[in-house]
N, C-alpha and C positions, 0 to 999 in steps of 0.2 A: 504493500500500500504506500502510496504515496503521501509524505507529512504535510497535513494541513498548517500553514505559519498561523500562528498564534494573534485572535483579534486585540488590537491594545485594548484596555480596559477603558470603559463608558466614563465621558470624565463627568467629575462631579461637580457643579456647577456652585455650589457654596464654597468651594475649598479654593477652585478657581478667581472667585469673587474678593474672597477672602486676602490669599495670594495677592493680588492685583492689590488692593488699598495698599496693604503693608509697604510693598513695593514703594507706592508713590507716597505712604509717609516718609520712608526714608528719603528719598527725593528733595523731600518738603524740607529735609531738616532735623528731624525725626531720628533721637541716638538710643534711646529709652523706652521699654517697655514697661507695662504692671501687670502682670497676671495673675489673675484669681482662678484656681482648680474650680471646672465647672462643667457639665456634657454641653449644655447648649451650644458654648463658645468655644466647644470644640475647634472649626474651620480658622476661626482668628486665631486662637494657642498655638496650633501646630503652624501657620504662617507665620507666625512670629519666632519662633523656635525656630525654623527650618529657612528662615532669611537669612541670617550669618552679617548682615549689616547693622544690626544691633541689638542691645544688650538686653536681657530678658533679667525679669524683676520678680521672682516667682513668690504671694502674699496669701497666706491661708486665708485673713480674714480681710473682708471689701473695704469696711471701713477704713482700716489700718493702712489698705493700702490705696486707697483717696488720696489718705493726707502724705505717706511718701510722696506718691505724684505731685502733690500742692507742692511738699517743700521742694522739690525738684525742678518746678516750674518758680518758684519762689526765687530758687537759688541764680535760675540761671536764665529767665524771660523766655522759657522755651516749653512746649506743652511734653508731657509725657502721657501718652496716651493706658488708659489702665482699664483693663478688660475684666467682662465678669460676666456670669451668666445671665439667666432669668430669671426673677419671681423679687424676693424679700433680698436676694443678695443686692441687686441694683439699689434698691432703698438704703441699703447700706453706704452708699455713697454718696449718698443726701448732704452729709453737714461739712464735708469738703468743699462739695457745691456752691455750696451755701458760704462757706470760706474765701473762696477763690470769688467769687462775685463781689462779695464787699470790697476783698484786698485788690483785687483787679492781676489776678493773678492766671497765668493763663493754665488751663488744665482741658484733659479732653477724656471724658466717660463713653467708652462703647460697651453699650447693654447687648450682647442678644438675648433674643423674643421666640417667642412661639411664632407659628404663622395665622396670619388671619384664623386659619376653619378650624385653630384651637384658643382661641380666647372667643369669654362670652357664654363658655360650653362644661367649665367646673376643671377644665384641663389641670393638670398638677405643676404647680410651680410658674403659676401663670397667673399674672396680674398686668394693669393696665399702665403700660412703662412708657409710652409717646407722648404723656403730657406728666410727666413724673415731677419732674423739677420747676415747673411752673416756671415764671416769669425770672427767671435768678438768669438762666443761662443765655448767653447771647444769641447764639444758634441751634436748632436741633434739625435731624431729618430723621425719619425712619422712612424706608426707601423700598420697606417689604422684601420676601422672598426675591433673591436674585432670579433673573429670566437673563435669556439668550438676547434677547430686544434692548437690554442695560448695559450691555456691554461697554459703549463708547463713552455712556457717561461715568463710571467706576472711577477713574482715576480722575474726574474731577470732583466724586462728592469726596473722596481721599483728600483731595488739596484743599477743596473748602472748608474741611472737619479742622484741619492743623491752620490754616490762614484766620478763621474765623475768631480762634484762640488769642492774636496777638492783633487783634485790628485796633481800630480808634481807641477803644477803652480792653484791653486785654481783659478775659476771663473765663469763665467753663463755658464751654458745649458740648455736644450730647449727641451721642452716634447710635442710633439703638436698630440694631441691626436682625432681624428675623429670620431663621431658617429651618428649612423643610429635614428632614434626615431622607437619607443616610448622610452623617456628617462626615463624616472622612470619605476617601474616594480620590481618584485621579485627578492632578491637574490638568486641564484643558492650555487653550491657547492665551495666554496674558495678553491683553492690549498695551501697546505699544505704548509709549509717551511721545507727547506731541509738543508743540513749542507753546502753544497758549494757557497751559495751563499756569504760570507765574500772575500770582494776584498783585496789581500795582501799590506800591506802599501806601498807606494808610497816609490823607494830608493831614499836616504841622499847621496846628491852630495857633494864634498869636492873639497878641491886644493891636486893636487897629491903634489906627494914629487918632481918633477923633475920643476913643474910651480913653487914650493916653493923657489926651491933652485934659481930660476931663478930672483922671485920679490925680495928675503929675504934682498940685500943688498940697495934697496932701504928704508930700514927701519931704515937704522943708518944715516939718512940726517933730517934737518929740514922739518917737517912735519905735517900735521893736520886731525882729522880725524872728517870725516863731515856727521853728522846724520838723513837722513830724516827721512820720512814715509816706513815704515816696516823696522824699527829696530831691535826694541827690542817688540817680545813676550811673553818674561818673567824675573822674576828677576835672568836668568842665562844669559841671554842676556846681560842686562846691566851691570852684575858684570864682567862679560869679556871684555866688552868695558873698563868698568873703569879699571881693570887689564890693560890692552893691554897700555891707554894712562898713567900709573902711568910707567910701564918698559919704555916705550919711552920718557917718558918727554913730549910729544905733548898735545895741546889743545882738545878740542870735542869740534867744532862748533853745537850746538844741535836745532833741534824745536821743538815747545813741542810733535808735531805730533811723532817724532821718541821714544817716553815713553825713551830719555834720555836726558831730561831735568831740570836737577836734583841738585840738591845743594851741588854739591862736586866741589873742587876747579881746575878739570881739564878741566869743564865744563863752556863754555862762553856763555852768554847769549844778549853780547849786539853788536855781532861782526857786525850786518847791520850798526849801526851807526858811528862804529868804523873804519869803509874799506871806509864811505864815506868822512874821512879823509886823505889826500894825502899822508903826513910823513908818516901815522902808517901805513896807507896799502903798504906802499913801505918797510917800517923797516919790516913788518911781513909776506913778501914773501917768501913761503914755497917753498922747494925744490921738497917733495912726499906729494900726498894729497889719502887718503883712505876712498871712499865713502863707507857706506853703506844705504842700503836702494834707495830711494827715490832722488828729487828734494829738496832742501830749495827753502821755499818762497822767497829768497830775492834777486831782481836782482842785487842789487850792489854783492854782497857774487858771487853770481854764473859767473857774469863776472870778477870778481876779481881772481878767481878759475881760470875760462879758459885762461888769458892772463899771469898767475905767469910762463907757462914755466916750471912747476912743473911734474912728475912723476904721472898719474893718475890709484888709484888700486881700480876698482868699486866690492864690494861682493853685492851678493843679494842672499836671500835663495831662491828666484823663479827662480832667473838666468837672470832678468827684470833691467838690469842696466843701467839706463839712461843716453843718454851722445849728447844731443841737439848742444853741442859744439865742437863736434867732435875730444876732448882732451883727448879720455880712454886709457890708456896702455895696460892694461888689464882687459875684466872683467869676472869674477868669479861667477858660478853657487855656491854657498857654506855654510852655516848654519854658522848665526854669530856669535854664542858663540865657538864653534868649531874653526874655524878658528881666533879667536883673544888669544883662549888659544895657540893654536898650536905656533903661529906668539910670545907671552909673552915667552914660554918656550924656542925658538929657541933664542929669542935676551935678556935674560936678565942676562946674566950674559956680554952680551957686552957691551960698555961703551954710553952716550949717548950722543950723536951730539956735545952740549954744556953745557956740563953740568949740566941741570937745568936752563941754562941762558935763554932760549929758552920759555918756559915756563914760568920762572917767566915775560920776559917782557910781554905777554898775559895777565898772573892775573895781573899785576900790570896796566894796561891800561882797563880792564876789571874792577877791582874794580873802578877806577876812571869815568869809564861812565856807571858804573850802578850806581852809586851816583849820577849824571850831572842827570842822564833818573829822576831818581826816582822825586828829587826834581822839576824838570821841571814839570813832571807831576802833582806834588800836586800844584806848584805856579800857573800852566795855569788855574785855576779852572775847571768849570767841561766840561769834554772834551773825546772825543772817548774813549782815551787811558787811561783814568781813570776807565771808566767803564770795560773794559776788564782786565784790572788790578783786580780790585774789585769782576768780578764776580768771577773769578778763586780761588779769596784770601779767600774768604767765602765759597766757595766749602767744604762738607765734606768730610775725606780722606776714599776711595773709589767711588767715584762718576764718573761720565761721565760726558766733556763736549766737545759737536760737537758746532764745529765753522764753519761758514761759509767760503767761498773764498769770495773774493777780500778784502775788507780792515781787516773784524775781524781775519784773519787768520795770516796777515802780521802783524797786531798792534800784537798779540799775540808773534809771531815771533822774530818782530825788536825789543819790547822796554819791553814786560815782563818777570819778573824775574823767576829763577827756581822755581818748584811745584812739589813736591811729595807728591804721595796720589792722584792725579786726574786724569785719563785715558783723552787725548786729543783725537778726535777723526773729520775728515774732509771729505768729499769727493776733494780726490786729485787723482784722477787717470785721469778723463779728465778738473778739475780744472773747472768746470762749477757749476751755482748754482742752478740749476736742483735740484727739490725735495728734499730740503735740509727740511725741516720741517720734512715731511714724514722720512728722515732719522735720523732725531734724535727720530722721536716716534719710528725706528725700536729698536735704541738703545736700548732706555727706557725700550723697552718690555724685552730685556733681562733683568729686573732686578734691576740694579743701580740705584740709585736717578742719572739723568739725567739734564745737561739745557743745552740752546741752544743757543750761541750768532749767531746774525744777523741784518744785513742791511736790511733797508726798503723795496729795490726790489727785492730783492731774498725771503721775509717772503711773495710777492703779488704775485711773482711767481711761490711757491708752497702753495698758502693759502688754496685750496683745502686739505691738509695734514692735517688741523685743524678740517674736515668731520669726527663727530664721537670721536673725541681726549677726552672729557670729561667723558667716560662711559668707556673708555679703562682703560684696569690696569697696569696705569702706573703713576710715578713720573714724570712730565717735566717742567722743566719751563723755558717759550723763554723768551730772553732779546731781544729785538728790537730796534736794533739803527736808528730811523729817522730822518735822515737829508734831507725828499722829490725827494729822488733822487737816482741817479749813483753817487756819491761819490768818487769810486777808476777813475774816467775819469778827478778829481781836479788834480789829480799825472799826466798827462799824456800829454805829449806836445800840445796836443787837446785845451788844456785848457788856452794855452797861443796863438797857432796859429789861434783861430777864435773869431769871435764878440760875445760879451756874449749870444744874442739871439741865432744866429747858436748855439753854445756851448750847453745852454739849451735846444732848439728844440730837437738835437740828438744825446750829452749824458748825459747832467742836468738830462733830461727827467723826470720833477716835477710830481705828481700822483695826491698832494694835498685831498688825501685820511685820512681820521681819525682811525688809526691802531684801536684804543683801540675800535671804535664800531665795525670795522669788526672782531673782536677776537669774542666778546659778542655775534655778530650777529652767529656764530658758536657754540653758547652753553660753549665757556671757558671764564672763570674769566678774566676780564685784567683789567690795571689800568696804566696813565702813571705818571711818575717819574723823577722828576728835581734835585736830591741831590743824593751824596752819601751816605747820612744818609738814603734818602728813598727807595735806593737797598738793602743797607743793612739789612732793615727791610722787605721790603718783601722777600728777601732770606732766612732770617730768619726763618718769618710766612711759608716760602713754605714748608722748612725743618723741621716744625714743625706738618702742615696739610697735607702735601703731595699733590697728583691729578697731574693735569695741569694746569697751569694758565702763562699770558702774560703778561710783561713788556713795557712799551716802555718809552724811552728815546731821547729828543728831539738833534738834534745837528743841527751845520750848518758846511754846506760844505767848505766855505773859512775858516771859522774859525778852522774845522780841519785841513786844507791845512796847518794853519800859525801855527799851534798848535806841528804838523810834525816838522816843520823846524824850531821850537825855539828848540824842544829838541835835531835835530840834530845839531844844531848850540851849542847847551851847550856842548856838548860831544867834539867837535872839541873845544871849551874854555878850556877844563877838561886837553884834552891831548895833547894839541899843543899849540903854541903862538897862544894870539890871533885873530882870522883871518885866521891863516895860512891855508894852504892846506886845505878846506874847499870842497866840493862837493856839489851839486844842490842837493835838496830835492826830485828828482822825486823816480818811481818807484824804 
């Protein structure tokens, strides 16, 4: 008999489909993948896996690995796209989402789905994912079951998933992708790439000349110019702020989040503790205040802000100008370096407010309570604000470090001194501490020696992030501050108006959990640590051995509470009689 040659195998037209995006994300730009183990997204896992042009991120759980992809896209303006099946897993990627939209962070969620003729029908694991995320994400398509007839469009809803991510305002969008089985099966023919598929760059909004002419005069008055999150991008960013406030004479209230927190002298670093002083927040009431970026942590600062009665000019390069207090003059869609040159060249040959006088009383009240902060901090022994002091100081220049919300962000904030050389890095878009682990290994993965300060119940409420952390390739190392509890609820009138039991029950909320076995129990090194001398040393060792590995460091909650209010109590010693005009230590 003569041998029949063997028919190639019937290609399978998801796996093909699938093939085909991956392809043209890498294309896009596209170095990062997320993967969640799942059957539906079968066809996407093995294209991704089986491209060889980039890196596979493999996350037991969805949530956890959201927020990797956030800090990823965080770290590095570029989306990583993070895959996962259907039904409840997808909802698991909800407060990522929800992350990435306030922070303007670019991220890209591909759900697969069932297909049409099984939802609606009790199907298992199926629920209604094409309008999941509501209005948060920029873009979505669900594009149904792949056919033979979509072919030519494939590799542009590919480029549109990844371009949509980084457009005018960066942020989530949402691929949710349906397929029939058999999931696996033969690649067919990839379509080709074509040259139209390149989305033209997103246009550079500015202040016209007629908005300019209109703010310009409120630039020769007493002024300060206040720095959050999405500052400064890059060292042209911040050299035009520093321009801008060197013509004006004015301060830069900075956190470290705005990357201008820096060691030059028009740059204040202890202004929280300094406004909860009566005199000086009254002597240094500004006439025009020029936000850029973001929110500062600090509610004395921002209520301080909103009742001066002052001229409020908010710039954002998104056009995301926050104003909770409903004090904005004006805000401005506008690129900061751009518009601080433009604002330098218009005013400096005019004269300024006060001469310099303006300015100098800031540094000179500024030198005096970053003196008060420093000392206080070394006589309190070892204490919250010590540690975050320390890990920052030891950082090497280029490094990353993600801070958590609630207290490490504010110690940060209120009482540490400027740093250059270390990229701060937070989730501050909806100020929650959701997947904050997961978002520093996204960091990580871009790259940088990374670590990670955190409080005890934000490290238990994304402990899942530690799944897998030691086999990843990456530098991180968490510092964990355990005080047994909620912590930032010691600040908070909570904590004088109810009985300590109440209080504990629900927001003490003690775990009494042992951090350093639950690290271990995840496969990473930990070890806990009662000195300065013994952070120092293992930040050392980390920096020397690299991987992951965990810190914890014990604290207590009244004892930070008192710890708070000796230093602001030393500052109002530093720069007022003493006694005087003193403020309450809260929030």
């Amino acid at each position: 008999m003569t041998e029949q040659p063997c028919e190639p195998p019937p290609e399978n037209l998801a796996v093909t489909f699938a093939t085909t995006l991956v392809d043209e994300w890498f294309h896009q730009g596209v170095t990062d993948v997320g993967v969640c183990p799942g059957s539906r997204s079968t066809p996407l896992a093995v294209a991704v896996a089986a491209h060889g042009g980039v890196r596979v991120h493999v996350h037991h759980d969805e949530r956890s690995a959201g927020f990797m992809a956030l800090g990823f896209g965080l770290a590095t303006g570029r989306p990583m796209p993070v895959i996962c099946t259907s039904g409840t897993a997808a909802v698991e990627l909800h407060p990522a989402v929800v992350e990435a939209h306030h922070a303007c962070v670019p991220l890209l969620v591909v759900t697969a789905d069932r297909p049409p003729e099984l939802q609606g029908v009790g199907a298992p694991q199926t629920i209604d994912q094409e309008r999941l995320y509501g209005p948060v994400v920029r873009w979505a398509a669900a594009p149904g079951p792949p056919d033979d007839q979509g072919r030519s469009w494939w590799r542009r809803l590919a480029a549109d998933s990844v371009a949509s991510t980084v457009g005018i305002v960066p942020g989530p969008c949402h691929l949710n992708l349906a397929f029939r089985e058999p999931l696996i099966g033969a690649i067919g023919a990839v379509p080709r790439r074509t040259d139209d598929l390149a989305r033209p760059a997103p246009p550079v909004w500015g202040v016209t000349d007629e908005t300019m002419a209109r703010i310009l005069p409120a630039f020769s008055q007493r002024g300060v110019i206040v720095c959050g999150v999405r500052t400064v991008v890059d060292d042209d960013d911040s050299a035009a702020v520093c321009q801008l406030a060197d013509v004006l004479g004015w301060p830069v209230l900075a956190d470290h989040l705005s990357g201008m927190r820096l060691d030059r002298r028009c740059v204040i670093t202890s202004f929280d503790p300094l406004l909860r002083v009566a005199s000086v927040a009254e002597e240094l009431l500004p006439q025009c205040v020029v936000h850029f970026g973001g929110l500062l942590s600090s509610r004395v600062t921002n209520e301080w802000l909103a009742r001066s009665g002052a001229i409020h000019l908010g710039f954002d390069r998104h056009g995301i100008v926050p104003d909770p207090d409903h004090v904005m003059t004006q805000s401005l869609h506008a690129p900061i370096a751009e518009s601080c040159r433009t604002i330098s060249k218009l005013m400096v040959d005019r004269p300024r407010p006060t001469g310099g006088e303006w300015l100098d009383a800031w540094t000179r009240h500024e030198s005096a309570a970053r003196a008060a902060v420093d000392v206080t901090i070394a006589d309190q022994g070892w204490n919250e604000v010590k540690v975050a002091a320390l890990v920052i100081d030891e950082l090497a220049p280029g490094s990353s470090l993600v801070v958590s919300s609630s207290m490490p962000v504010r110690d940060l904030e209120w009482y540490v001194p400027a740093t250059d050389g270390v990229r701060v890095l937070a989730n501050r878009g909806a100020n929650g501490i959701d997947g904050v682990v997961s978002t520093a290994v996204g960091v990580a993965l871009a790259g940088a020696p990374t670590s990670l300060l955190i409080g005890d119940v934000a490290f238990l409420h994304d402990v899942n992030g530690l799944l897998g952390l030691a086999a990843r390739p990456v530098d991180l190392l968490i510092v964990v501050v355990d005080n047994d509890g909620g912590g930032i609820f010691s600040f908070l009138p909570q904590a004088d108006a109810l009985d300590t039991e109440r209080f504990e029950q629900l927001f003490g909320t003690p775990h009494g959990l042992d951090l350093v076995a639950v690290s271990r129990a995840h496969g990473v090194p930990a070890e806990r640590i009662d000195s300065a001398d013994g952070v120092s040393s293992a930040i050392e060792t980390w920096r020397a051995e690299g991987g992951a590995r965990v810190i914890v460091v014990d604290s207590d909650r009244d004892r930070n509470r008192a710890v708070h209010a000796a230093i602001n109590a030393a500052v109002a010693d530093a720069v007022a009689e003493p006694g005087a005009g003193r403020t309450s230590p809260g929030e």
